[in-house]
TORPA-4810 file (N, C-alpha, C, O; in nm, 3 decimals):
<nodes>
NODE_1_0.511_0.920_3.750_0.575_1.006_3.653_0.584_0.934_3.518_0.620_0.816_3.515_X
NODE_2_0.547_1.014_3.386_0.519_0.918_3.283_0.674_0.966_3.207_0.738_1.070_3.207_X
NODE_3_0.694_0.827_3.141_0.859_0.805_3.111_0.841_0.885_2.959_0.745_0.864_2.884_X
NODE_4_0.939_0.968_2.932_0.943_1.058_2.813_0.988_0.959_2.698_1.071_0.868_2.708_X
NODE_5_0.921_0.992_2.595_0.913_0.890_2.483_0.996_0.982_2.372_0.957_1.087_2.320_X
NODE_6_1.122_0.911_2.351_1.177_0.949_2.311_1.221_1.007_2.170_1.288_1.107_2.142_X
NODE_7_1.152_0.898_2.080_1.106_0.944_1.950_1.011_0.993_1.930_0.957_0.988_1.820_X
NODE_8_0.965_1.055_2.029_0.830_1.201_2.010_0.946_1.287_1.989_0.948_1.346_1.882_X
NODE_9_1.056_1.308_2.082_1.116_1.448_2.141_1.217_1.475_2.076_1.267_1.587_2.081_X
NODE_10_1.274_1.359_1.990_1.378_1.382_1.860_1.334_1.419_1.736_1.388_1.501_1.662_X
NODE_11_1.230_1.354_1.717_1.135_1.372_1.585_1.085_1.497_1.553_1.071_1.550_1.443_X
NODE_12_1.054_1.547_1.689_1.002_1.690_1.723_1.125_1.833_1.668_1.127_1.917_1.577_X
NODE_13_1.200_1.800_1.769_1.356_1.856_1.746_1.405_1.863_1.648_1.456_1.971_1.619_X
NODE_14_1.414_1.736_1.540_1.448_1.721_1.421_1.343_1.805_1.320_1.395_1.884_1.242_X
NODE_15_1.257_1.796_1.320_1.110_1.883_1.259_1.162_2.040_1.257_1.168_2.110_1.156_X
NODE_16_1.199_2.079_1.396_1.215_2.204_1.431_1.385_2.299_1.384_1.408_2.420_1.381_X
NODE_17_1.486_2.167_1.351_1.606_2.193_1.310_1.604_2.221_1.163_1.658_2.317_1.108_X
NODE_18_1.510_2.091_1.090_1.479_2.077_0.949_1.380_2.293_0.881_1.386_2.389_0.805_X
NODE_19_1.319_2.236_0.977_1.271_2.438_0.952_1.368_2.521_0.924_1.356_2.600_0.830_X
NODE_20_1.476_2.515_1.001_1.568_2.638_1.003_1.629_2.612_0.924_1.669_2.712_0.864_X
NODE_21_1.674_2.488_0.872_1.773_2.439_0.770_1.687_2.509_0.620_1.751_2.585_0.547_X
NODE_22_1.560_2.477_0.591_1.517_2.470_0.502_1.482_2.628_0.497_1.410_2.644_0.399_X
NODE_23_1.504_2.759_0.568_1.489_2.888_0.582_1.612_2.910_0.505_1.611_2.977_0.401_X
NODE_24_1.744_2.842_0.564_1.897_2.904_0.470_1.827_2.843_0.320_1.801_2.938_0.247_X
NODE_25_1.807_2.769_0.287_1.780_2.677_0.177_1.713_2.802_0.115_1.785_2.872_0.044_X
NODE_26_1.588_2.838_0.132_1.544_2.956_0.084_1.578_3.061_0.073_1.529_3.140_-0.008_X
NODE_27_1.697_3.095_0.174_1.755_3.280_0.167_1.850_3.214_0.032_1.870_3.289_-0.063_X
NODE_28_1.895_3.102_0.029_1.987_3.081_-0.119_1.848_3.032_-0.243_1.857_2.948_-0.332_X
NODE_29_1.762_3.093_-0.216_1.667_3.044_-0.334_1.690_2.938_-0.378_1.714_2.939_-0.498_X
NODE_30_1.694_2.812_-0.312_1.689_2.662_-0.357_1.549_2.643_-0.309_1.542_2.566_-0.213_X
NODE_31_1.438_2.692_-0.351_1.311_2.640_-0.316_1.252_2.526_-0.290_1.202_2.490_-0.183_X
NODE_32_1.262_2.431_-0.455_1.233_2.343_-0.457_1.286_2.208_-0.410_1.232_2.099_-0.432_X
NODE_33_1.392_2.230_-0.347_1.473_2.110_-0.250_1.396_2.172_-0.094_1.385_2.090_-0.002_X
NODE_34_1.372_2.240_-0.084_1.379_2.320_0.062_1.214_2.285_0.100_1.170_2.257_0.211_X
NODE_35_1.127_2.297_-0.050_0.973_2.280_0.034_0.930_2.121_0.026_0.826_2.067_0.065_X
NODE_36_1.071_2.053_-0.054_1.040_1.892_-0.066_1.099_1.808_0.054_1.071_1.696_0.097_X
NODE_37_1.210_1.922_0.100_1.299_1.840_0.274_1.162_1.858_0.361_1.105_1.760_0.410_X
NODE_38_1.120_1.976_0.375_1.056_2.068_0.476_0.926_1.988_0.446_0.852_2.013_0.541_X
NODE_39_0.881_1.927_0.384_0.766_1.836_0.371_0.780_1.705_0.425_0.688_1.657_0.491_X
NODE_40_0.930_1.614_0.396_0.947_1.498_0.453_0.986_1.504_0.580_0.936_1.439_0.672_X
NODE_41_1.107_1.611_0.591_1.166_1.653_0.717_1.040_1.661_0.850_1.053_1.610_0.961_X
NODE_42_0.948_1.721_0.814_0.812_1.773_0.935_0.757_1.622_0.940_0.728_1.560_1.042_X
NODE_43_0.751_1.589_0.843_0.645_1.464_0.825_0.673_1.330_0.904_0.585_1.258_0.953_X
NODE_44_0.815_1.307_0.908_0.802_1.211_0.992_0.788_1.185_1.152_0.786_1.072_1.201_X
NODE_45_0.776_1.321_1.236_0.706_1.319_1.336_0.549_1.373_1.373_0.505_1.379_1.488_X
NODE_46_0.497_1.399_1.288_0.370_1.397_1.247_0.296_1.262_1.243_0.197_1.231_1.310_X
NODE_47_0.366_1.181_1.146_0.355_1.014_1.211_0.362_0.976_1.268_0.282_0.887_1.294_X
NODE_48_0.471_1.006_1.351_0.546_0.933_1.506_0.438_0.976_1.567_0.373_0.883_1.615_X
NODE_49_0.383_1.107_1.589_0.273_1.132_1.657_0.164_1.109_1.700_0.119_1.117_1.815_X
NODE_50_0.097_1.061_1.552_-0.067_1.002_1.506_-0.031_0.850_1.559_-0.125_0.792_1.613_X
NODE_51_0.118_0.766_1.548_0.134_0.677_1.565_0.111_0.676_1.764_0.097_0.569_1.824_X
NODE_52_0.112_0.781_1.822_0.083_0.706_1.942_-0.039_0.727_1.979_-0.071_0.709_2.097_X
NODE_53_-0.149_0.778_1.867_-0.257_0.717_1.947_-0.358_0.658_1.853_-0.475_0.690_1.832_X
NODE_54_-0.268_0.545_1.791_-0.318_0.401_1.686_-0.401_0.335_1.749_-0.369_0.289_1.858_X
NODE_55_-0.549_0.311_1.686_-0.658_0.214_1.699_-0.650_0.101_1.732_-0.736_0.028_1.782_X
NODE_56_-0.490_0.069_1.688_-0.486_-0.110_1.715_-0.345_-0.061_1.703_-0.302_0.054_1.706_X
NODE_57_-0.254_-0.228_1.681_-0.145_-0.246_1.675_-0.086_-0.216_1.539_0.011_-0.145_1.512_X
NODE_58_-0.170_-0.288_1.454_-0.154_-0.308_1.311_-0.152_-0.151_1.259_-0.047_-0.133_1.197_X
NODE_59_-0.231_-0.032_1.265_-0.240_0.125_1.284_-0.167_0.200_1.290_-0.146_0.296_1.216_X
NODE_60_-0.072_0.138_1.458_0.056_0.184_1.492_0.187_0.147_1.410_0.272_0.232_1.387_X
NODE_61_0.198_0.019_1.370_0.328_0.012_1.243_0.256_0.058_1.123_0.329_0.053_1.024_X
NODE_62_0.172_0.088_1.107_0.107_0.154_0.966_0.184_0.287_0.979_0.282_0.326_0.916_X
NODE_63_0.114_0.343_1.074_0.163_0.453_1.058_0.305_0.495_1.065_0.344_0.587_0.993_X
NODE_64_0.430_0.403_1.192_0.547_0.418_1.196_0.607_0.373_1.052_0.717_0.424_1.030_X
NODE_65_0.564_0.299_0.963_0.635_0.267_0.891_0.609_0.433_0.753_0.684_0.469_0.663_X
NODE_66_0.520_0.471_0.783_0.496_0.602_0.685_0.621_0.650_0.725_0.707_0.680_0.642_X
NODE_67_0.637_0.658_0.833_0.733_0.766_0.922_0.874_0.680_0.870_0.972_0.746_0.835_X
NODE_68_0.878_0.583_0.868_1.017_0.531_0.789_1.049_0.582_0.632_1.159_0.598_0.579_X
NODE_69_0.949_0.597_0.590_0.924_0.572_0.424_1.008_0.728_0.412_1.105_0.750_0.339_X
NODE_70_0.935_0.832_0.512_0.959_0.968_0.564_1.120_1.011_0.571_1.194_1.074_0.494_X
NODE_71_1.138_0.947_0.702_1.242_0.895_0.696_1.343_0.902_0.547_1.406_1.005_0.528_X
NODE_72_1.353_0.801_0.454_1.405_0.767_0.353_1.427_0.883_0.281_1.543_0.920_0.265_X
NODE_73_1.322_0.954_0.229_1.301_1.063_0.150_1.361_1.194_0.201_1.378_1.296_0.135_X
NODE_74_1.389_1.172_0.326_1.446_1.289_0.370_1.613_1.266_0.402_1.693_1.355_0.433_X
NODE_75_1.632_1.165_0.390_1.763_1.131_0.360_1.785_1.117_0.214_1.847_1.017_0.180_X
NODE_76_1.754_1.180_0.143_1.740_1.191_0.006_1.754_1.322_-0.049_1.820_1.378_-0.136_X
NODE_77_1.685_1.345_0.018_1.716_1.543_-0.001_1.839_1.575_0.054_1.938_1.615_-0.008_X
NODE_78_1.829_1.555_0.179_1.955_1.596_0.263_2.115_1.517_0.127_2.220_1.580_0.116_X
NODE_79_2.099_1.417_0.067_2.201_1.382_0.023_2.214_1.500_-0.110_2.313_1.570_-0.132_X
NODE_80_2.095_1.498_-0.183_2.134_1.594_-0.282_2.196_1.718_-0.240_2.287_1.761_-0.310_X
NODE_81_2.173_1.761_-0.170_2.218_1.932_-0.043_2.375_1.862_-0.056_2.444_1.886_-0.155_X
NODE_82_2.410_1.798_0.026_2.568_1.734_0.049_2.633_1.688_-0.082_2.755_1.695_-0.080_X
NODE_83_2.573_1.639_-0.205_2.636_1.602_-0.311_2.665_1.732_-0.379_2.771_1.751_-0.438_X
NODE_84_2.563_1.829_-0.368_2.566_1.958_-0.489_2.690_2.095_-0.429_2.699_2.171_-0.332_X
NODE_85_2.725_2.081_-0.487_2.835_2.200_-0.460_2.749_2.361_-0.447_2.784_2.459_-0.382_X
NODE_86_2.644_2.347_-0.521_2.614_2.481_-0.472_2.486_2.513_-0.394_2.406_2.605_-0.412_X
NODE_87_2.487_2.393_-0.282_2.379_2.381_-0.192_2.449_2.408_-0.045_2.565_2.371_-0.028_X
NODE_88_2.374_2.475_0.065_2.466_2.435_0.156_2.420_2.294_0.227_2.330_2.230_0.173_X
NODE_89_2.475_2.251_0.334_2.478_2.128_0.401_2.484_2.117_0.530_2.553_2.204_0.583_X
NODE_90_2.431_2.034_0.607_2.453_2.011_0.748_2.447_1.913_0.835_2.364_1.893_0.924_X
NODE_91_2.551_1.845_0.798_2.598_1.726_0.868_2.541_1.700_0.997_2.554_1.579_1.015_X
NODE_92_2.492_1.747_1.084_2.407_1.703_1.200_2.305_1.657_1.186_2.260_1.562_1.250_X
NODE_93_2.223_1.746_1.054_2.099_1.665_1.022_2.110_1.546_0.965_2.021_1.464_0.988_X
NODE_94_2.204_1.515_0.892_2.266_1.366_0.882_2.271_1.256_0.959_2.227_1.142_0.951_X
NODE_95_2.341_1.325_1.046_2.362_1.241_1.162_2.264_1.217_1.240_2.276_1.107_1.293_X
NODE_96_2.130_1.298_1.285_1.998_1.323_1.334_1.919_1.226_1.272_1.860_1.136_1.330_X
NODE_97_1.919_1.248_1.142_1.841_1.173_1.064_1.863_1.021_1.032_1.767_0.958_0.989_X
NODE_98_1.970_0.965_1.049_2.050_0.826_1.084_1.976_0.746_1.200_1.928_0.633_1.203_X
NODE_99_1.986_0.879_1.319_1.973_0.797_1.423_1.857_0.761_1.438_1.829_0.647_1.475_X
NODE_100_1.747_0.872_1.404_1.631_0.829_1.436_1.563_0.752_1.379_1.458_0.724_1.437_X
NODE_101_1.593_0.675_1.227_1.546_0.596_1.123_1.611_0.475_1.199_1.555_0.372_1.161_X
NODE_102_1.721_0.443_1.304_1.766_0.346_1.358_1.690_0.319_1.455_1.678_0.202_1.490_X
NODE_103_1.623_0.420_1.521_1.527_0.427_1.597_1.391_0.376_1.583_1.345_0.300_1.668_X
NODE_104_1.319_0.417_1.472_1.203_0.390_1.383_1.175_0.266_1.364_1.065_0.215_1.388_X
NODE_105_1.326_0.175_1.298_1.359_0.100_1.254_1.328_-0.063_1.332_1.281_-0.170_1.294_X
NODE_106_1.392_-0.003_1.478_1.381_-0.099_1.631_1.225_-0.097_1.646_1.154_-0.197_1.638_X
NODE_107_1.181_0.032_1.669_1.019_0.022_1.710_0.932_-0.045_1.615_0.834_-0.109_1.655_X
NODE_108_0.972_-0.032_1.456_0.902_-0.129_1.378_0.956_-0.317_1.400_0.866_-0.387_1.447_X
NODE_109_1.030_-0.358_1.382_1.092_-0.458_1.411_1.027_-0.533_1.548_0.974_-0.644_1.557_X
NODE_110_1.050_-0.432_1.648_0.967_-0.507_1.791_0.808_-0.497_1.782_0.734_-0.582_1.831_X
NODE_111_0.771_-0.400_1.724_0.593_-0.428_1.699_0.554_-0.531_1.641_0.472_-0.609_1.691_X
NODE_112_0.608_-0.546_1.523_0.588_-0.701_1.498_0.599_-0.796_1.570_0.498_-0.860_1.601_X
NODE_113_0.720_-0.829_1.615_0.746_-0.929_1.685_0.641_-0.933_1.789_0.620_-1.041_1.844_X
NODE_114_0.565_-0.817_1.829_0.467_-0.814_1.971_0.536_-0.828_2.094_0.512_-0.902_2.190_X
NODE_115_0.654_-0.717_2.070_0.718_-0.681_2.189_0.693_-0.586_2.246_0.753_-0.559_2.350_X
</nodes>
């Protein structure tokens, strides 16, 4: 039985939460925050993805680290949404988005090391 990899299935989830988030974003005509989340938001399991089936080692943090960079930028949006009073907000994706950059974070860290 093959062991479920876990930052496929959050990344995924998160991708799929970030959609719906970025749908309210649009029924309030905030477009241009909404197609710049909805670009980073998707994107970093798109990486996580391509990242598991890397040519080499060096490939695989290439690509996880896109997915960090991803990561970043989408905690960036999400902050402008939470700073602006006339955006809405959603603290789970916050919290979603925390964990899995803590996540990202470990898997880059131990690839190096050649763990």
């Amino acid at each position: 039985m093959e062991r479920e990899n876990i930052i496929v299935r959050k990344t995924v989830d998160f991708a799929l939460e970030i959609i719906a988030f970025c749908e309210i974003l649009e029924s309030n005509r905030k477009f241009v925050i909404s197609n710049q989340l909805l670009k980073s938001g998707t994107s970093i399991g798109a990486n996580v993805h391509e990242a598991q089936n890397a040519e080499s080692r060096a490939d695989f943090i290439h690509k996880m680290k896109i997915a960090a960079k991803e990561v970043e930028e989408t905690k960036y949006w999400l902050l402008l949404c939470e700073k602006s009073s006339s955006y809405p907000f959603n603290e789970i994706l916050r919290i979603k988005i925390t964990e899995i950059g803590l996540i990202i974070f470990k898997i880059l860290s131990s690839s190096k090391n050649g763990k």
